[in-house]
C-alpha positions as CSV (number, residue, x, y, z in Angstrom):
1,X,0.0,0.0,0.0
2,X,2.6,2.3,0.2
3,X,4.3,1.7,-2.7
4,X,0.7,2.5,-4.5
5,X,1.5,5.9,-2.9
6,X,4.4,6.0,-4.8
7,X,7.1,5.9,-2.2
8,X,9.4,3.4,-1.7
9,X,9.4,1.2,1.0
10,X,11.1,-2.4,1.7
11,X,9.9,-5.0,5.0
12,X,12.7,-6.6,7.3
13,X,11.7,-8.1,10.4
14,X,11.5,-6.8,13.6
15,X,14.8,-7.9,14.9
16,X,16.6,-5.4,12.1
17,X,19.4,-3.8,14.0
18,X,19.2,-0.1,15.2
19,X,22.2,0.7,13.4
20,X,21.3,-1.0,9.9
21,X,18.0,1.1,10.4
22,X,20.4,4.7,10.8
23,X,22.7,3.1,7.7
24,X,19.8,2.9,5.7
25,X,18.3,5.8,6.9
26,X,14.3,6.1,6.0
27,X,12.3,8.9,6.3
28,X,9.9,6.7,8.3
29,X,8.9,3.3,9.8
30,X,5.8,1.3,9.9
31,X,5.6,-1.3,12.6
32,X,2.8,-3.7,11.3
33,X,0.1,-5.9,13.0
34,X,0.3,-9.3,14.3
35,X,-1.2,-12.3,16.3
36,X,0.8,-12.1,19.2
37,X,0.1,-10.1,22.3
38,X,3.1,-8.2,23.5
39,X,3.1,-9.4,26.6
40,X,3.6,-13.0,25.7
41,X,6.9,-15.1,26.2
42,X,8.5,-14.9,23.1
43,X,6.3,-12.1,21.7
44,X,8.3,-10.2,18.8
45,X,9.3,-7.2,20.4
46,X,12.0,-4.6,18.7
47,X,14.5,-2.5,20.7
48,X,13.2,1.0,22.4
49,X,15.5,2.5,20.8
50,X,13.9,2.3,17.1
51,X,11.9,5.0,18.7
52,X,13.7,7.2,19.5
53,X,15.8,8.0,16.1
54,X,14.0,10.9,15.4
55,X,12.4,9.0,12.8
56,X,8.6,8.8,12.0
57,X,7.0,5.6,13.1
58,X,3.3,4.4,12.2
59,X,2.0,1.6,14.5
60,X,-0.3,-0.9,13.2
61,X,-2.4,-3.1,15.1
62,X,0.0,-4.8,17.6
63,X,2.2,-2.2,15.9
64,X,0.5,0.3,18.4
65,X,0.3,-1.7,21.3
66,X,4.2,-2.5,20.9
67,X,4.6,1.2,20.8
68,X,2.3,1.9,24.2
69,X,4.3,-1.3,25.5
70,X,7.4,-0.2,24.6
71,X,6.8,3.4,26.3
72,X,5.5,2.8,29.6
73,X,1.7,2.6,28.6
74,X,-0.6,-0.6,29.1
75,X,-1.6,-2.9,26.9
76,X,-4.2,-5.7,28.4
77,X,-6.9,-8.4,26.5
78,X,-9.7,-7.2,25.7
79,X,-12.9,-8.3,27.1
80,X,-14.1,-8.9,24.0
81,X,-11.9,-9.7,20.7
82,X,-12.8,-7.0,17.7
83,X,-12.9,-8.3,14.2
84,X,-14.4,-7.1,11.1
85,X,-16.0,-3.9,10.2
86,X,-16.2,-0.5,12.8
87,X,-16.7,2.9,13.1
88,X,-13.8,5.1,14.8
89,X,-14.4,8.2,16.2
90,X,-11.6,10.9,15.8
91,X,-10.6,12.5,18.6
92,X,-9.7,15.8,19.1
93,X,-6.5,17.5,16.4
94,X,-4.6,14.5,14.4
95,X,-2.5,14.0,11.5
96,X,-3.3,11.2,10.2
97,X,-6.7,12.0,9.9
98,X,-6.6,15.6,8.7
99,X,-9.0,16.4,6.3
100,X,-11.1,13.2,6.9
101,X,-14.3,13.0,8.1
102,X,-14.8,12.7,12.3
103,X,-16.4,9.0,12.0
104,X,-14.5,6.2,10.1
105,X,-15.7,2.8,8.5
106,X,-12.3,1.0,9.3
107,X,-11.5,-2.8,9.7
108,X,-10.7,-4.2,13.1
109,X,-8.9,-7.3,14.0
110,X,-7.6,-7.6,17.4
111,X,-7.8,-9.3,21.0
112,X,-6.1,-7.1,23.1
113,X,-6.2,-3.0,23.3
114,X,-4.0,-0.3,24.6
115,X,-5.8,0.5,28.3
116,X,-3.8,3.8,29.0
117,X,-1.3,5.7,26.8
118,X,2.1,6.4,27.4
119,X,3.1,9.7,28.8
120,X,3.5,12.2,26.4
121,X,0.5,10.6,24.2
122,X,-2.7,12.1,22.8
123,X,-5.7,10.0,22.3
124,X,-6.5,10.3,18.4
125,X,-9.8,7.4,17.7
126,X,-11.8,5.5,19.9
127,X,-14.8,2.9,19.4
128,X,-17.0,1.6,21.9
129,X,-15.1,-1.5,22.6
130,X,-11.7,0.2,22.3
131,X,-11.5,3.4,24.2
132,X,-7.8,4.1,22.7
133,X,-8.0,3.3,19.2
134,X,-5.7,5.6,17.5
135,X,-3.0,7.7,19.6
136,X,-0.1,10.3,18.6
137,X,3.0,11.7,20.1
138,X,3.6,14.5,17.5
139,X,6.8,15.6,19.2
140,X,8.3,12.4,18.7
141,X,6.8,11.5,15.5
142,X,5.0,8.6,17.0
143,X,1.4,7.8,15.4
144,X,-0.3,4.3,16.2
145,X,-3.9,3.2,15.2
146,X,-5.7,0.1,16.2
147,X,-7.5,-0.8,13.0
148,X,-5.9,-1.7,9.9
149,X,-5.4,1.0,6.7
150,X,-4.1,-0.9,4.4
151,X,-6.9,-3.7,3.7
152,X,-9.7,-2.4,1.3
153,X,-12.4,-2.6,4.0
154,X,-10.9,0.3,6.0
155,X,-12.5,3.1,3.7
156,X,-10.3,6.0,4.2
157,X,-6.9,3.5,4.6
158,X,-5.5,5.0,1.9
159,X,-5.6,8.9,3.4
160,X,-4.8,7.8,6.5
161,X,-1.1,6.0,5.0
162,X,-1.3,8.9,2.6
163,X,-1.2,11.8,5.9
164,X,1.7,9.8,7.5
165,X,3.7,9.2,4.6
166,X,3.5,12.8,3.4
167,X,2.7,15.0,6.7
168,X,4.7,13.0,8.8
169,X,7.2,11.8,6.6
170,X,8.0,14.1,4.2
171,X,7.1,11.9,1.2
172,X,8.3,13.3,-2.1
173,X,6.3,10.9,-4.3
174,X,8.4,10.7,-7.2
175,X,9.1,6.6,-6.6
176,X,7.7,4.0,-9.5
177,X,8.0,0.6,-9.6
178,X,9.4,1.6,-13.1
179,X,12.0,3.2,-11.8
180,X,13.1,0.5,-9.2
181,X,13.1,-1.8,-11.9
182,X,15.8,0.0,-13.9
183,X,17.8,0.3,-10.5
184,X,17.7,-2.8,-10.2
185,X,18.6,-3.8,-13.6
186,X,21.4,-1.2,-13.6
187,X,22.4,-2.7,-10.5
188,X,22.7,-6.5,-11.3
189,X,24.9,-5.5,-14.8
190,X,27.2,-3.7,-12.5
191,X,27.7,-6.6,-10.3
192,X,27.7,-9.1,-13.2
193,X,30.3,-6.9,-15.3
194,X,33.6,-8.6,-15.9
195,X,32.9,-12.2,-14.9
């Protein structure tokens, strides 16, 4: 989905080293969503750190409730599991939903919910089972949402993706899969030259 806004973007998992993440230095970082609850044995959990590089972060899903996890807030199972279609409410001032409407058909799939936000954290969204369903810490360039832009049933995914890659981010736009392909291509003759 973010490559259909025409910015690159390439997926490592969550283990990449803070230091290959400076080396490669990206105007922003999406932590996705997953099964696991963070507060599991074994539960994938990425270093502190990766927030605080001055970088923009989106948190997805268990993306968010790593980033309330990570920063002090609480993250607990829900009483009951959300899955399939629901309306957010916006709360208050928030980029990534400027310009959208205050209610939002979004898509939902999740068992546990972020119960109180980290310091330095502004509740964004909400939904009757999910008091905190979107949160931002604009200073820091930290923006999490509970329900999930990038599937087709979220209505407004797009804008949302759209606000954090280009408000947040600083998103030129100017990427095309053309354009990677003749990188690439470029690329693989240079390393193939000579043998």
């Amino acid at each position: 989905r973010l490559r259909e806004q025409r910015v690159y973007c390439e997926v490592h998992p969550y283990s990449l080293p803070v230091d290959e993440i400076r080396r490669r230095a990206p105007i922003g970082i999406v932590l996705s969503g997953g099964p696991q609850s963070v507060y599991d044995d074994g539960a994938p959990l990425a270093e502190r750190t990766i927030l605080e590089l001055g970088i923009p972060v989106l948190g997805i899903c268990y993306g968010m409730q790593l980033v309330a996890h990570l920063l002090e807030g609480k993250v607990e199972r829900a009483e009951r599991r959300e899955y399939g279609r629901a309306d957010v409410e916006v709360v208050g001032q928030s980029l990534l939903f400027a310009g959208l409407d205050p209610t939002q058909k979004v898509w939902m799939s999740h068992g546990d919910h972020v119960t109180r936000l980290p310091p330095g954290f502004a509740q964004t969204a909400a939904t009757t089972n999910a008091a905190v369903c979107g949160m931002e810490d604009r200073s820091r360039g930290l923006y999490c949402i509970q329900f999930h832009p990038e599937v087709s049933h979220t209505v407004h995914g797009a804008a949302v993706l759209h606000n954090f890659l280009y408000r947040a981010c600083g998103a030129t736009g100017d990427w095309t899969m053309a354009s990677y392909l003749d990188e690439a291509a470029a690329a693989i003759r240079e390393r193939t030259r000579g043998e």
